[in-house]
ZAMARGU-4260 file (C-alpha; in steps of 0.2 Angstrom, whole numbers, plus 5000, padded with zeros to 4 digits):
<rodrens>
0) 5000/5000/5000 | 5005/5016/4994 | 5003/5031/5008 | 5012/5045/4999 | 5018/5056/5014
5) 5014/5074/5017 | 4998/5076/5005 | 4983/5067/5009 | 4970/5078/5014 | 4964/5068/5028
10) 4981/5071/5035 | 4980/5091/5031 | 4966/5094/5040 | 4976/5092/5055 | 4988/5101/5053
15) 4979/5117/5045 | 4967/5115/5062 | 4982/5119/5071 | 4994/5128/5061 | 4976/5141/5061
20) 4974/5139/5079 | 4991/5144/5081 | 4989/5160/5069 | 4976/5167/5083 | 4963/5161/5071
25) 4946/5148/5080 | 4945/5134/5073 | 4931/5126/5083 | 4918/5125/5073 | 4932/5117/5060
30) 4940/5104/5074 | 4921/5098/5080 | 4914/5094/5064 | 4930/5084/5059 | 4930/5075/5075
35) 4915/5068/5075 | 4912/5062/5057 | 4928/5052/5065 | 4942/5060/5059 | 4958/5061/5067
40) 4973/5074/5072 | 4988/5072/5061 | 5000/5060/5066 | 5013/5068/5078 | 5029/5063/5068
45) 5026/5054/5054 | 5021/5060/5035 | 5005/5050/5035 | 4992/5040/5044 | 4992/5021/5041
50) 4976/5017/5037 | 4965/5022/5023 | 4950/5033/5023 | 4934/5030/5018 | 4930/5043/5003
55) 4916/5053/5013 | 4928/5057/5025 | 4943/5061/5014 | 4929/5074/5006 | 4924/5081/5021
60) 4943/5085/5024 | 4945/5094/5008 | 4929/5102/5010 | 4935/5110/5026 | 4952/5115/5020
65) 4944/5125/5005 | 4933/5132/5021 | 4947/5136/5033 | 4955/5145/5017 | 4942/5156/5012
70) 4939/5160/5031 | 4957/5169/5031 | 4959/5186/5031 | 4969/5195/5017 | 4978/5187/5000
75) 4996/5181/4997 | 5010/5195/4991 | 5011/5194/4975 | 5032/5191/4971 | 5041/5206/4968
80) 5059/5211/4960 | 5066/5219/4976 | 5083/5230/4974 | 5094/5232/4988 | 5110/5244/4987
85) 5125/5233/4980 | 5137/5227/4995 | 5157/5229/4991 | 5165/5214/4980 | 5168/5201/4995
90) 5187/5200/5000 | 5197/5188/4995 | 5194/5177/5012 | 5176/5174/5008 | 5181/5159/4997
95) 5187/5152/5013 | 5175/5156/5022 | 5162/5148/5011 | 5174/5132/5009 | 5170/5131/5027
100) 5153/5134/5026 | 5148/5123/5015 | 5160/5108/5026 | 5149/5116/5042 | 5133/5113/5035
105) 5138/5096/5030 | 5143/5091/5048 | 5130/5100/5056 | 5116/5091/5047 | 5126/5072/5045
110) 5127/5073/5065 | 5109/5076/5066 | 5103/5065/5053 | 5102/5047/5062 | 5091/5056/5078
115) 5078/5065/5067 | 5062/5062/5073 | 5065/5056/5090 | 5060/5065/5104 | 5073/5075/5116
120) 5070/5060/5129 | 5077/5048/5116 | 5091/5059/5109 | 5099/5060/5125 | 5095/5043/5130
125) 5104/5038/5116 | 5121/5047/5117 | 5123/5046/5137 | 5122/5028/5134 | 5135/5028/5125
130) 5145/5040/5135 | 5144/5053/5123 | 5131/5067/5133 | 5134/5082/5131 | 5136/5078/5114
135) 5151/5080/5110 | 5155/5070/5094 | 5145/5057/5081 | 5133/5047/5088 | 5134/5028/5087
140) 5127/5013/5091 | 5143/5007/5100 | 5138/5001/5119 | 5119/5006/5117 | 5109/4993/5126
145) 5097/4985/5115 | 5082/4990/5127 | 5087/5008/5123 | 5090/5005/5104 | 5072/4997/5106
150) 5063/5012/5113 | 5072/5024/5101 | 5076/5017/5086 | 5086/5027/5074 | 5081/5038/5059
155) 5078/5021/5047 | 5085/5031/5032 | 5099/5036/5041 | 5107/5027/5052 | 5116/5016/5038
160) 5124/5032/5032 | 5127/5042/5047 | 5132/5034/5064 | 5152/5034/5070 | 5153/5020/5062
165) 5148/5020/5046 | 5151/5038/5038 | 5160/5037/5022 | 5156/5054/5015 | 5140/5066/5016
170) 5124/5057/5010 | 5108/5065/5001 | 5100/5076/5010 | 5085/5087/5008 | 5097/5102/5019
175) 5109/5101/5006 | 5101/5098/4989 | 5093/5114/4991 | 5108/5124/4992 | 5114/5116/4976
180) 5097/5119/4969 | 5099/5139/4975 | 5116/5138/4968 | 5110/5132/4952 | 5096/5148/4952
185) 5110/5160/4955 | 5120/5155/4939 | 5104/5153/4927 | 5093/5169/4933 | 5106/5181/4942
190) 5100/5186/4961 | 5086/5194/4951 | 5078/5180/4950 | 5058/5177/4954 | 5048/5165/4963
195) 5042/5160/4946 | 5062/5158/4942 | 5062/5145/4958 | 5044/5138/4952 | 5053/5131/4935
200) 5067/5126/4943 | 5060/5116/4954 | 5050/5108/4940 | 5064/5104/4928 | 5076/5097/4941
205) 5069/5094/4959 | 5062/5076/4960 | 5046/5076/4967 | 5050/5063/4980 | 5065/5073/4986
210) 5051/5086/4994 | 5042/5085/5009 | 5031/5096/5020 | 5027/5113/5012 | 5036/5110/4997
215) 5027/5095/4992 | 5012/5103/4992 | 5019/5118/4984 | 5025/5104/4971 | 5008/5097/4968
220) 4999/5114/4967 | 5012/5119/4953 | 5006/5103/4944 | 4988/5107/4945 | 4991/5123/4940
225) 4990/5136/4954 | 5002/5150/4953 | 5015/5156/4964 | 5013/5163/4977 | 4996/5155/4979
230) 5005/5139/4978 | 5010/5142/4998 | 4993/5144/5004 | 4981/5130/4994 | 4978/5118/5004
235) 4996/5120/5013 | 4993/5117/5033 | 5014/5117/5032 | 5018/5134/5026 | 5025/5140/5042
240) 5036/5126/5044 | 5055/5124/5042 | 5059/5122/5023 | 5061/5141/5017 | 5071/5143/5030
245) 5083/5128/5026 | 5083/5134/5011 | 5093/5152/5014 | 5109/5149/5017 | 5115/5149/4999
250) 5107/5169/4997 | 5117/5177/5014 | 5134/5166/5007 | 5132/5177/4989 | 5126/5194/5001
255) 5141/5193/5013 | 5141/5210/5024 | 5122/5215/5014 | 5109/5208/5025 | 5094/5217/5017
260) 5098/5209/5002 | 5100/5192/5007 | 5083/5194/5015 | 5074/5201/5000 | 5084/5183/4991
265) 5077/5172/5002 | 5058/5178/5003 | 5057/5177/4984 | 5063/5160/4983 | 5054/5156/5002
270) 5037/5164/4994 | 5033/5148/4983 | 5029/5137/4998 | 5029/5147/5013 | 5019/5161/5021
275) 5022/5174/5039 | 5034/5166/5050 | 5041/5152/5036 | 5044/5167/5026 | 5051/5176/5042
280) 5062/5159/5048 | 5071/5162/5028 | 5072/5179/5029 | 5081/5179/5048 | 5095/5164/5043
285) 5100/5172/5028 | 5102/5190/5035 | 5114/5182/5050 | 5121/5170/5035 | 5126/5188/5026
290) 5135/5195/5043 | 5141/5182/5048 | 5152/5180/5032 | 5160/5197/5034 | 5169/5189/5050
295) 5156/5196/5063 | 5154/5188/5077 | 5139/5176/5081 | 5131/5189/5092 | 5131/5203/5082
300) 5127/5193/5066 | 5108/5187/5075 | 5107/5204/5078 | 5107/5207/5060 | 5095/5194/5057
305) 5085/5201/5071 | 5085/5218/5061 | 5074/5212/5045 | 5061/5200/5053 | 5045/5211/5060
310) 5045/5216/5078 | 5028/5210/5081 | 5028/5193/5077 | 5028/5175/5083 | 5043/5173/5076
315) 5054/5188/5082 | 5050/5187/5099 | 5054/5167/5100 | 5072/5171/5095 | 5072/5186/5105
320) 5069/5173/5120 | 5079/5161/5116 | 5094/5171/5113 | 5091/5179/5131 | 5090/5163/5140
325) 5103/5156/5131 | 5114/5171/5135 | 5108/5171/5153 | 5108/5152/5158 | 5124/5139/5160
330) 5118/5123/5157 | 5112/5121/5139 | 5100/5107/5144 | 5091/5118/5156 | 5089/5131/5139
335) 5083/5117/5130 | 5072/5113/5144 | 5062/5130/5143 | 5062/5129/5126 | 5054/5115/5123
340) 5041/5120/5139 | 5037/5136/5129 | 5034/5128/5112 | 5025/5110/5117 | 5011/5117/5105
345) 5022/5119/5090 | 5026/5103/5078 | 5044/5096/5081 | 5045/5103/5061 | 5037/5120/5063
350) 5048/5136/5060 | 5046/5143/5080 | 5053/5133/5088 | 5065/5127/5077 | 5073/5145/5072
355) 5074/5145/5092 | 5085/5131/5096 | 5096/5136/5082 | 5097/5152/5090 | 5101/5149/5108
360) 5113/5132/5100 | 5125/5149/5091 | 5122/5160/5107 | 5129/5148/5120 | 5141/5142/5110
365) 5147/5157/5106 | 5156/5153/5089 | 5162/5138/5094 | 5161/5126/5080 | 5157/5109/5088
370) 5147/5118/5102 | 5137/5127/5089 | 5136/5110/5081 | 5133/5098/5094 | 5120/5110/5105
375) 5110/5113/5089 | 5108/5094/5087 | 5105/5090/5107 | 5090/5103/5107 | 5081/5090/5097
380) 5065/5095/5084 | 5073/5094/5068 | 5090/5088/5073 | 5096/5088/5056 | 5091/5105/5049
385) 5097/5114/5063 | 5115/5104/5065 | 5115/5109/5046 | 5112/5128/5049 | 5121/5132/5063
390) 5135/5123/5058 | 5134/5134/5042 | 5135/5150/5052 | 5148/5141/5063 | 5159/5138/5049
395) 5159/5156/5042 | 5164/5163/5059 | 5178/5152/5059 | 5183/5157/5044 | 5194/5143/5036
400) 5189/5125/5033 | 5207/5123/5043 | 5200/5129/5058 | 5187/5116/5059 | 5191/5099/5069
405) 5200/5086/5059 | 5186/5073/5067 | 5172/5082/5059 | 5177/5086/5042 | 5187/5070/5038
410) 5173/5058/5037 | 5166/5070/5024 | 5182/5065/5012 | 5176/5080/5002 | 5162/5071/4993
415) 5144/5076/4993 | 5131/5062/4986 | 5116/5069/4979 | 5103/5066/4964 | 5102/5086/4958
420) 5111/5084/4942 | 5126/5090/4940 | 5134/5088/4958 | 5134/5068/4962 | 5150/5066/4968
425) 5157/5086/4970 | 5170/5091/4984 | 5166/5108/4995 | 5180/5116/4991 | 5171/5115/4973
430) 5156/5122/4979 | 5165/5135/4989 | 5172/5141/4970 | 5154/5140/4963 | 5147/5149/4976
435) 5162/5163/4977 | 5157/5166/4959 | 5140/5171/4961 | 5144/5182/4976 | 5154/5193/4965
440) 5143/5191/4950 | 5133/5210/4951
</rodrens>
């Protein structure tokens, strides 16, 4: 049986019940009626439910999603060429920089990769059993107990790829297909490029099956035929997840020292699949992306990224907390604690609290690279995505893929697998040169 993840609409309704709730909006009405023609809340973790549903039901769930959407106040910005005024030519350090950025993101989201979707009990259950808490380096199944291994299995998908033991390289993954798929924007369209530019790029060389969440459903309503940037709201419960924001980097490394115009990158290319915060979450990570590649310092770079998302929303003030208790608090479990206290309403994939651990992981770490690292992934929520960002930031700040541990970057062996055409195989210090290119292209 077929249960294709992230887009049956007895699945959505779930979510969109939620993600409205958690917009201010009531839902009441909504939630009642669902329940009690026996549908269900979305499933907690995984992309689907297990069981068919009968076909009255599965209408009844599309009916109240088109509902809920015409219930919603205003209309989706239409995509805009915005102009920022041009940064200086980046120095001739940026290439290093980037070389280390790109290494970063690799470790970052390679460490986080075999504990995705586990919760924060299991994560640490996992690594103090093997004598590895606080996270300090891989994780690995060395020494675990098989009661333990029983009650948190690891990431099925991962785990043959990404323990101690068994890394040979960086494998596929989403949180580093899209940079090469923003890279490959950059060198057809210029940073001028549109949502629509992202729209047909995705189309001619983004498998469907590599997408999940919010760009899966983006996907499918560029298939049916809906327009950008109407192809983030339709029926789209998941357009104030994560996935814009995972997909920023690549617009602060070719802004460095301009983050306004890294911003305005990342909304335009977040705007196909994501809405408010999601669109926010983009906007923040490139902004400190773009500061932090001038050699700032991991403070002063969030500030940055503080200084283009709005002051009044859900979004600002959950980074604006984390990076308080992060900067006021010793013991990082005790942040993540809070953290996870604060945000028990928000999905382990949504934007909030994810855009918060990655910022109290930089703030305590305080531009240590294997802290930045190893504290993103220890917060839990999407372990992977936000080993993968910080460790991007992390990288910049230090500056030179030298200056990273040995223990992290040599597994790598410089070799990225992936199925977006054209990169299967290619090194970082590659993608550091294609990616220097485009920052210095006008």
């Amino acid at each position: 049986m077929l249960r294709l993840t992230w887009v049956q609409p007895e699945d959505l309704i779930g979510h969109e019940l939620r993600q409205l709730a958690l917009e201010g909006y009531d839902v009441s009405s909504a939630r009642t009626r669902w329940l009690a023609a026996g549908g269900h809340p979305a499933p907690e973790r995984a992309g689907a439910s297990a069981e068919l549903t009968d076909p009255a039901l599965r209408g009844l769930a599309l009916r109240l999603l088109d509902e809920l959407a015409s219930a919603q106040h205003g209309t989706p910005r239409v995509p805009v060429r915005d102009t920022a005024a041009p940064a200086p030519l980046p120095d001739p350090a940026h290439l290093h920089r980037l070389h280390a950025a790109w290494l970063g993101r690799a470790v970052g989201c390679l460490l986080g990769k075999p504990v995705e979707k586990l919760p924060l009990e299991g994560i640490r259950r996992l690594a103090q059993a093997a004598g590895n808490w606080p996270l300090n380096t891989w994780f690995t199944e060395r020494g675990v107990p098989a009661d333990v291994l029983r009650s948190y299995p690891w990431n099925r998908r991962s785990a043959p790829t990404s323990l101690a033991e068994n890394i040979d390289g960086m494998p596929e993954d989403d949180d580093l297909n899209y940079p090469l798929l923003g890279l490959l924007l950059l060198q057809r369209h210029g940073k001028a490029f549109t949502t629509t530019d992202v729209a047909k790029l995705w189309l001619d060389e983004l498998p469907a099956g590599r997408t999940f969440t919010a760009e899966r459903v983006a996907y499918r309503n560029l298939l049916d035929g809906i327009e950008p940037p109407h192809t983030a709201r339709h029926r789209n419960p998941f357009r104030e997840w994560i996935g814009a924001l995972i997909r920023a980097d690549i617009h602060g490394w070719t802004n460095p020292g301009n983050p306004h115009a890294a911003a305005a990158q990342a909304r335009r290319d977040a705007e196909l699949s994501h809405t408010g915060n999601g669109v926010h979450g983009a906007e923040f990570i490139a902004a400190v992306i773009a500061e932090a590649a001038t050699g700032a310092d991991v403070h002063r770079a969030i500030e940055a990224g503080l200084g283009v998302v709005p002051q009044d929303t859900q979004l600002h003030h959950a980074i604006t907390h984390a990076r308080r208790l992060a900067a006021a608090t010793a013991d990082f479990d005790t942040v993540v604690d809070e953290l996870h206290r604060t945000h028990a309403g928000h999905h382990w994939v949504h934007v909030i609290p994810n855009t918060a651990a990655i910022t109290a992981a930089l703030t305590h770490a305080d531009g240590d690279f294997t802290h930045s690292v190893t504290r993103a992934v220890s917060a839990g929520w999407d372990t992977d995505s936000n080993g993968a960002t910080a460790g991007s930031v992390a990288g910049l700040i230090a500056g030179h893929a030298d200056r990273l541990p040995a223990r992290w970057t040599d597994p790598l062996r410089n070799h990225l697998s992936t199925t977006v055409a054209g990169f299967d195989g290619i090194g970082f210090d590659t993608l550091a040169q294609l990616t220097d290119r485009e920052a210095r292209r006008p």
